[in-house]
KOLLOMI-719609 format. One record per residue: residue number from 1; x, y, z of N, C-alpha, C, CB in turn. Coordinates in steps of 0.2 Angstrom, whole numbers, plus 5000, padded with zeros to 4 digits. Glycine has a CB too. Layout:
! KOLLOMI-719609
<NUM, <X, Y, Z>, <X, Y, Z>, <X, Y, Z>, <X, Y, Z>>
...
***
This chain:
! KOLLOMI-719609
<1, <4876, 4811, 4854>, <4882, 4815, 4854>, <4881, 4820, 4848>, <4888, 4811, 4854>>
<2, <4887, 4823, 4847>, <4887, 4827, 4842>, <4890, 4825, 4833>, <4891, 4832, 4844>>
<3, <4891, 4830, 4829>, <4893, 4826, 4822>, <4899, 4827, 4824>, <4890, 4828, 4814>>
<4, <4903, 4829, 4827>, <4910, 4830, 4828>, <4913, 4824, 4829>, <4911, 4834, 4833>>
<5, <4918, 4822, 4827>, <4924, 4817, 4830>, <4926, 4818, 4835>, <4930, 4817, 4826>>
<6, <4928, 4812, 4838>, <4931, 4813, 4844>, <4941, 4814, 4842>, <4929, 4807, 4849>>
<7, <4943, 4817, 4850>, <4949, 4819, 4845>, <4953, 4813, 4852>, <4952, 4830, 4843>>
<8, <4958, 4811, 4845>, <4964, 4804, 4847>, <4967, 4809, 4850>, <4969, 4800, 4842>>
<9, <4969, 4807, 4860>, <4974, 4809, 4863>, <4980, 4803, 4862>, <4972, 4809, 4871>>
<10, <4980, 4796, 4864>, <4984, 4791, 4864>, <4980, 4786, 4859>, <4986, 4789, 4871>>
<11, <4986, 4782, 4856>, <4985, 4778, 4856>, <4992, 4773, 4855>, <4980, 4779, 4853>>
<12, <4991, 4769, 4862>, <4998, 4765, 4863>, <4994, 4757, 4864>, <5004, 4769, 4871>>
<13, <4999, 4753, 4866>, <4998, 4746, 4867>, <4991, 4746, 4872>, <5005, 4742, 4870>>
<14, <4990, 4748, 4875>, <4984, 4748, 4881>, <4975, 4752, 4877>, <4989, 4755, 4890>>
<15, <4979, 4753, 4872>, <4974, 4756, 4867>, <4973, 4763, 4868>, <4968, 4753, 4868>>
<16, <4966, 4765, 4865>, <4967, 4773, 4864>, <4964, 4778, 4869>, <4964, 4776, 4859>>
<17, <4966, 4786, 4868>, <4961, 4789, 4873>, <4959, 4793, 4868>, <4964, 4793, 4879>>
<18, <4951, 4794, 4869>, <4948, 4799, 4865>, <4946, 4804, 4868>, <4942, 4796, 4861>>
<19, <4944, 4812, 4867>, <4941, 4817, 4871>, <4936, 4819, 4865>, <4946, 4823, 4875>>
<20, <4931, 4818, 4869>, <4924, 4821, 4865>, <4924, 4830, 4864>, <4916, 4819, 4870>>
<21, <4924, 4832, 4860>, <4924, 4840, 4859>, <4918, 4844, 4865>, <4920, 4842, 4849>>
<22, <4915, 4840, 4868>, <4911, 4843, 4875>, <4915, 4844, 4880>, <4904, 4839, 4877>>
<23, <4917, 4838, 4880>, <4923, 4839, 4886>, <4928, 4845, 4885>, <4928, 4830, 4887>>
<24, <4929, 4848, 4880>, <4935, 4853, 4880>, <4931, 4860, 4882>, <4939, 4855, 4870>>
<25, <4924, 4860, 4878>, <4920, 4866, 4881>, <4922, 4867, 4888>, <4913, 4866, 4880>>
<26, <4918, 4862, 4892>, <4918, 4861, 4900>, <4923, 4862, 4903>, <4917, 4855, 4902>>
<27, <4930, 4861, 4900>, <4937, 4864, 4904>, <4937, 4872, 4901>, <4944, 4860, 4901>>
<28, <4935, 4872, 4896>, <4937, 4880, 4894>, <4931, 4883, 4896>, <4938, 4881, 4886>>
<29, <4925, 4883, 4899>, <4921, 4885, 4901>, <4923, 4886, 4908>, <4917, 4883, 4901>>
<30, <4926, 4882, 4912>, <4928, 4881, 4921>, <4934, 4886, 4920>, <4931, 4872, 4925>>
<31, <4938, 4884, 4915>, <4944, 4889, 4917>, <4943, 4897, 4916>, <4950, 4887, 4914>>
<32, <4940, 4897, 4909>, <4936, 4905, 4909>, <4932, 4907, 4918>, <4927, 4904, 4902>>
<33, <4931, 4904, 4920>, <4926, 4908, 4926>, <4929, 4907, 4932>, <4918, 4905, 4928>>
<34, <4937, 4906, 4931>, <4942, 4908, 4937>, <4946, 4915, 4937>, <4948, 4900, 4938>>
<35, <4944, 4918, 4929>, <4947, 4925, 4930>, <4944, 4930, 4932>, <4949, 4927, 4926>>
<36, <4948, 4933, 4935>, <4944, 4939, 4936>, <4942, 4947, 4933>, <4948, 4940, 4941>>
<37, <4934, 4945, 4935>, <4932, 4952, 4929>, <4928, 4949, 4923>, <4940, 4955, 4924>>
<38, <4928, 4943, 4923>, <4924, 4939, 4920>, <4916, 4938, 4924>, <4928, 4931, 4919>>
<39, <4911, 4941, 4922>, <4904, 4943, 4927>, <4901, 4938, 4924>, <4900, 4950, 4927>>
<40, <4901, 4933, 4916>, <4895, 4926, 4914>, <4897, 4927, 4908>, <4885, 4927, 4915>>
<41, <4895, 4919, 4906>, <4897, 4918, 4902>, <4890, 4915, 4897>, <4904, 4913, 4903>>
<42, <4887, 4921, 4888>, <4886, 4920, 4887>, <4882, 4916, 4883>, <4888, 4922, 4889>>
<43, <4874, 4912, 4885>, <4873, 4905, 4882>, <4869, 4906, 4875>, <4869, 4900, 4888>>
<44, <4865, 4902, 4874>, <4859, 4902, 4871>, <4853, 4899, 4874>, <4860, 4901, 4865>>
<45, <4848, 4901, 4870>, <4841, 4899, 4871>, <4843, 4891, 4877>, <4836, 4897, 4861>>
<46, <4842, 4887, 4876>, <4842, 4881, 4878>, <4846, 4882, 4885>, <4844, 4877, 4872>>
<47, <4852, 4884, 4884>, <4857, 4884, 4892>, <4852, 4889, 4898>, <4867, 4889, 4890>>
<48, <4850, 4894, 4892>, <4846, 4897, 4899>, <4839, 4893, 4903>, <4843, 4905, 4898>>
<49, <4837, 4890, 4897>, <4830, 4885, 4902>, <4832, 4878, 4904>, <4822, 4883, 4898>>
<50, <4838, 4875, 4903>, <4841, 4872, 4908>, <4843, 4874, 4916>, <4845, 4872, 4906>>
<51, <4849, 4881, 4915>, <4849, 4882, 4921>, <4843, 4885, 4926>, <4854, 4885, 4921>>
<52, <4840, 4886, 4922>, <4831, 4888, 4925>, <4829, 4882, 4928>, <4825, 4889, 4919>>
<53, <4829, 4877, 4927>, <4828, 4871, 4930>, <4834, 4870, 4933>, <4825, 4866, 4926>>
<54, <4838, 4868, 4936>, <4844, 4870, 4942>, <4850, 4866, 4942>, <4842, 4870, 4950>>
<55, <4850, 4864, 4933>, <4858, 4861, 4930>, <4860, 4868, 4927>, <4859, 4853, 4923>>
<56, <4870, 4866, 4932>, <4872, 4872, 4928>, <4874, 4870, 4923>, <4876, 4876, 4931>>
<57, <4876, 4873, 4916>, <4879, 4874, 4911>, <4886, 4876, 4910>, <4874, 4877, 4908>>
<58, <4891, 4872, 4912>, <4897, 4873, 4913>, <4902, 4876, 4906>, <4898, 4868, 4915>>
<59, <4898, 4872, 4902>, <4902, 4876, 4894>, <4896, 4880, 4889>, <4907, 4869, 4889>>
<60, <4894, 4885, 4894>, <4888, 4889, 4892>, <4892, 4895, 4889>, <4883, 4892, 4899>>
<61, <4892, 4897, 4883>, <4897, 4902, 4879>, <4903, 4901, 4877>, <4897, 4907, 4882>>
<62, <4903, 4895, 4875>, <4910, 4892, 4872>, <4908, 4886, 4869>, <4917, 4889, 4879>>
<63, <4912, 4889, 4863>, <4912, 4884, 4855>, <4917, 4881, 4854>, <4911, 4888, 4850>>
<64, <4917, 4875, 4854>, <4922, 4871, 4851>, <4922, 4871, 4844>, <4922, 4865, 4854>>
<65, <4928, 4870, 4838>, <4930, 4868, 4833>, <4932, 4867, 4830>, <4929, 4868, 4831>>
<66, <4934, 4859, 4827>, <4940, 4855, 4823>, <4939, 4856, 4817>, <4942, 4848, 4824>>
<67, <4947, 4860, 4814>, <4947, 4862, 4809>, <4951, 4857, 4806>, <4949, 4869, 4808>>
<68, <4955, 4860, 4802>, <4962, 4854, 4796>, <4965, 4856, 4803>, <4966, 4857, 4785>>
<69, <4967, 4863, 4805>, <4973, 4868, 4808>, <4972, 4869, 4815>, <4973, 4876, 4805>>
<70, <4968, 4866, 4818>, <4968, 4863, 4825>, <4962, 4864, 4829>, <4972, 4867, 4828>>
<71, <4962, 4864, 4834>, <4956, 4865, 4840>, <4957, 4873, 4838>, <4958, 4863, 4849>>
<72, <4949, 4876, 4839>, <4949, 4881, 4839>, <4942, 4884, 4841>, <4951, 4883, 4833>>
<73, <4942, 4888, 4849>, <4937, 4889, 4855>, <4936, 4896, 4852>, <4940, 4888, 4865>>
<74, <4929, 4897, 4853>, <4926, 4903, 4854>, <4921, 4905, 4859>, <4924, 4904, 4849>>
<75, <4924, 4912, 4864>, <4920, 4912, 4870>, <4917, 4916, 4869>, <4923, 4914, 4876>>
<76, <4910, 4916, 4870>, <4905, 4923, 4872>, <4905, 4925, 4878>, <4898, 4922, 4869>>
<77, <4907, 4931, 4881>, <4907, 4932, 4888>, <4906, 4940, 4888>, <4914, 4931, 4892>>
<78, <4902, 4939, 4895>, <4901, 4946, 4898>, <4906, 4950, 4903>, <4894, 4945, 4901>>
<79, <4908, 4953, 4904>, <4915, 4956, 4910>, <4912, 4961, 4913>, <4922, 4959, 4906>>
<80, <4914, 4963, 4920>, <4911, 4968, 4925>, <4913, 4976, 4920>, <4917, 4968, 4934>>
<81, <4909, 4980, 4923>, <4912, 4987, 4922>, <4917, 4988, 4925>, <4908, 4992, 4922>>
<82, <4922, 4991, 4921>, <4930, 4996, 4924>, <4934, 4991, 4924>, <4930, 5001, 4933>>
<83, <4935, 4984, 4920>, <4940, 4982, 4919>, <4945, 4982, 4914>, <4938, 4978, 4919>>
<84, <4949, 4980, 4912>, <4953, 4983, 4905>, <4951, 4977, 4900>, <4962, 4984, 4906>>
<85, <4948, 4976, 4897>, <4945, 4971, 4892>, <4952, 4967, 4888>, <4938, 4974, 4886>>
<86, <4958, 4971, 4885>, <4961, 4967, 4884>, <4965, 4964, 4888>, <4963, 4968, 4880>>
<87, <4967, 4965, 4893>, <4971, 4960, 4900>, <4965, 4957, 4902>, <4974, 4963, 4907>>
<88, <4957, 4956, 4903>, <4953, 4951, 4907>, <4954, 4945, 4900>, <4943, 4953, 4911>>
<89, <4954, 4947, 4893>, <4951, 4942, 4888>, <4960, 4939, 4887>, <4946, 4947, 4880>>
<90, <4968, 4943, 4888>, <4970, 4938, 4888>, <4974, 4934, 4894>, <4973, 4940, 4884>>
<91, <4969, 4934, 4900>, <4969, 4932, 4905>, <4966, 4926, 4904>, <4967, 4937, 4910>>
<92, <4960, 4926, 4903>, <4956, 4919, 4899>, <4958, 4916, 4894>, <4951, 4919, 4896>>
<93, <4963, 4920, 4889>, <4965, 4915, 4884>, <4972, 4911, 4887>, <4965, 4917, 4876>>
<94, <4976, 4914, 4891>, <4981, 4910, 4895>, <4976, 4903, 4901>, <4986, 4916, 4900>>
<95, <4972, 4904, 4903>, <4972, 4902, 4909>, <4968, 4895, 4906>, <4969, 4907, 4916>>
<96, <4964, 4894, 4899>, <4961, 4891, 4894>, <4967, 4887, 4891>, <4958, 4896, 4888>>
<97, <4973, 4889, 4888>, <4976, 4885, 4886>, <4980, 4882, 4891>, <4979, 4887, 4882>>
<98, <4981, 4886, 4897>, <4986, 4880, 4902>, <4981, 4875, 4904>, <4989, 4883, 4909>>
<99, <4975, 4875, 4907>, <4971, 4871, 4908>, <4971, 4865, 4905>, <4967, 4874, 4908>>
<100, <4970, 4867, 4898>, <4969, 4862, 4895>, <4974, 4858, 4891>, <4964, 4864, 4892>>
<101, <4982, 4863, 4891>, <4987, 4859, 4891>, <4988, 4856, 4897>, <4992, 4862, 4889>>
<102, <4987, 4855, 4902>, <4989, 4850, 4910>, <4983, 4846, 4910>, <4988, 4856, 4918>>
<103, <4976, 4847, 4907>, <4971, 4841, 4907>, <4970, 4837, 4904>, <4967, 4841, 4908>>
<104, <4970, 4836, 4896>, <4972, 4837, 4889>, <4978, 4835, 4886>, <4971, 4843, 4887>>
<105, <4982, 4838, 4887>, <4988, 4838, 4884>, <4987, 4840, 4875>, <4991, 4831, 4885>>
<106, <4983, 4844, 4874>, <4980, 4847, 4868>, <4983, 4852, 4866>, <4973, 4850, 4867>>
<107, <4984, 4854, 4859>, <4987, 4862, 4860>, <4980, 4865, 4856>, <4997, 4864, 4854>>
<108, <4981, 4870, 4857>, <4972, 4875, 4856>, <4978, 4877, 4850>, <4966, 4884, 4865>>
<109, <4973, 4880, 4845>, <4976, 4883, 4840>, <4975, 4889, 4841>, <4975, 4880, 4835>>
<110, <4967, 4893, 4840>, <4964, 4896, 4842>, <4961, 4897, 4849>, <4962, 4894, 4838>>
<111, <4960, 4904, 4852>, <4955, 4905, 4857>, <4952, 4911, 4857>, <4958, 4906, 4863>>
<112, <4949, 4912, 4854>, <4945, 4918, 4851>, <4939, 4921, 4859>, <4940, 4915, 4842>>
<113, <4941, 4926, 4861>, <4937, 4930, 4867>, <4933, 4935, 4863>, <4941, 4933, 4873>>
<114, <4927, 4936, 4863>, <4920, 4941, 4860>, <4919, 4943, 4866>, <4913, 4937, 4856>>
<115, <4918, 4947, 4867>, <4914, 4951, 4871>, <4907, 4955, 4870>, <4917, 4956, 4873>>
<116, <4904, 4954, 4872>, <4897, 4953, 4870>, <4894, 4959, 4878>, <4894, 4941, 4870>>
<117, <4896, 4959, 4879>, <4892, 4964, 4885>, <4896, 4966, 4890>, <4888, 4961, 4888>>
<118, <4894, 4971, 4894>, <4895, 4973, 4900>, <4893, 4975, 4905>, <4898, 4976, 4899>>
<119, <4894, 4971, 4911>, <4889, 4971, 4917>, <4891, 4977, 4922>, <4888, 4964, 4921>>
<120, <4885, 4983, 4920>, <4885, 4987, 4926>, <4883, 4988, 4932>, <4884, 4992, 4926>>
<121, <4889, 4988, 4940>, <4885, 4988, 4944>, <4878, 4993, 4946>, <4890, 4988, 4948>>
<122, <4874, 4985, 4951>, <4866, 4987, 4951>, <4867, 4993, 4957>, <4859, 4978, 4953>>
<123, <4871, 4997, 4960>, <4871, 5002, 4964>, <4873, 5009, 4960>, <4875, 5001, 4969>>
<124, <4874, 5009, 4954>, <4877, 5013, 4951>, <4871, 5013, 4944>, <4886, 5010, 4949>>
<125, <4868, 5009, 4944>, <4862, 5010, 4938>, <4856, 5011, 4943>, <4862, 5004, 4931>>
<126, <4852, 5008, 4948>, <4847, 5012, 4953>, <4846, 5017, 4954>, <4848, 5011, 4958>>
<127, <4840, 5022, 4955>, <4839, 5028, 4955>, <4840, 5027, 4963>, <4833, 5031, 4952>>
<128, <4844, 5033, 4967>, <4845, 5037, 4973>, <4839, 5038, 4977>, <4848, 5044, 4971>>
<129, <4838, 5035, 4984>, <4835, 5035, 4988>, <4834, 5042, 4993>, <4837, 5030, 4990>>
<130, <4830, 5047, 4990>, <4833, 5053, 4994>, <4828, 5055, 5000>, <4833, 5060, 4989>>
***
């Protein structure tokens, strides 16, 4: 695993719950790729020859990190052309923290969205068939 701690959900008489900092990527990765306008999310070196070999990488461009001051995610994402980038990026950072307040019960402190590219449709960059 990682050098990260795992972070205490409960701990009552039945004993504790822990969530590993991978498991938060993987929700905040799934819930990033249910908005719209969102075209990939992304990875590095390693996630792309994974999914080359045919596992997908569900928290491919999302960084988890426990500070003193909380959880705090950072997305690298790519978005369609002719979207409005600040409603798709705080489209993801709502739909990130509900998610993960309803599966979790975490509060994110941070959700930092990077945009890192933009994908133009492949009919609009092709040369014309005349």
């Amino acid at each position: 695993m990682s050098e990260q701690p795992l972070l205490n959900v409960s701990d009552d008489n039945l004993g504790k719950v822990e969530i590993a900092p991978e498991v938060i990527e993987v929700i905040a990765g799934l819930a990033a790729s249910e908005v719209d306008g969102l075209y990939a999310m992304r990875g590095n070196f390693a996630s792309g020859v994974v999914e080359r070999f045919g596992k997908k990488s569900h928290s491919k461009g999302v960084k988890v990190e426990l500070t003193d001051n909380g959880i705090v995610i950072d997305l690298y994402v790519i978005l369609q052309f002719g979207v409005s980038i600040p409603n798709v990026a705080q489209m993801i950072q709502s739909n990130i923290r509900q998610t993960l307040k309803n599966m979790t019960a975490l509060e994110i402190d941070e959700i930092n969205v990077h945009v890192v590219g933009i994908q133009m449709d492949a009919t609009e960059e092709g040369p014309e068939n005349n």
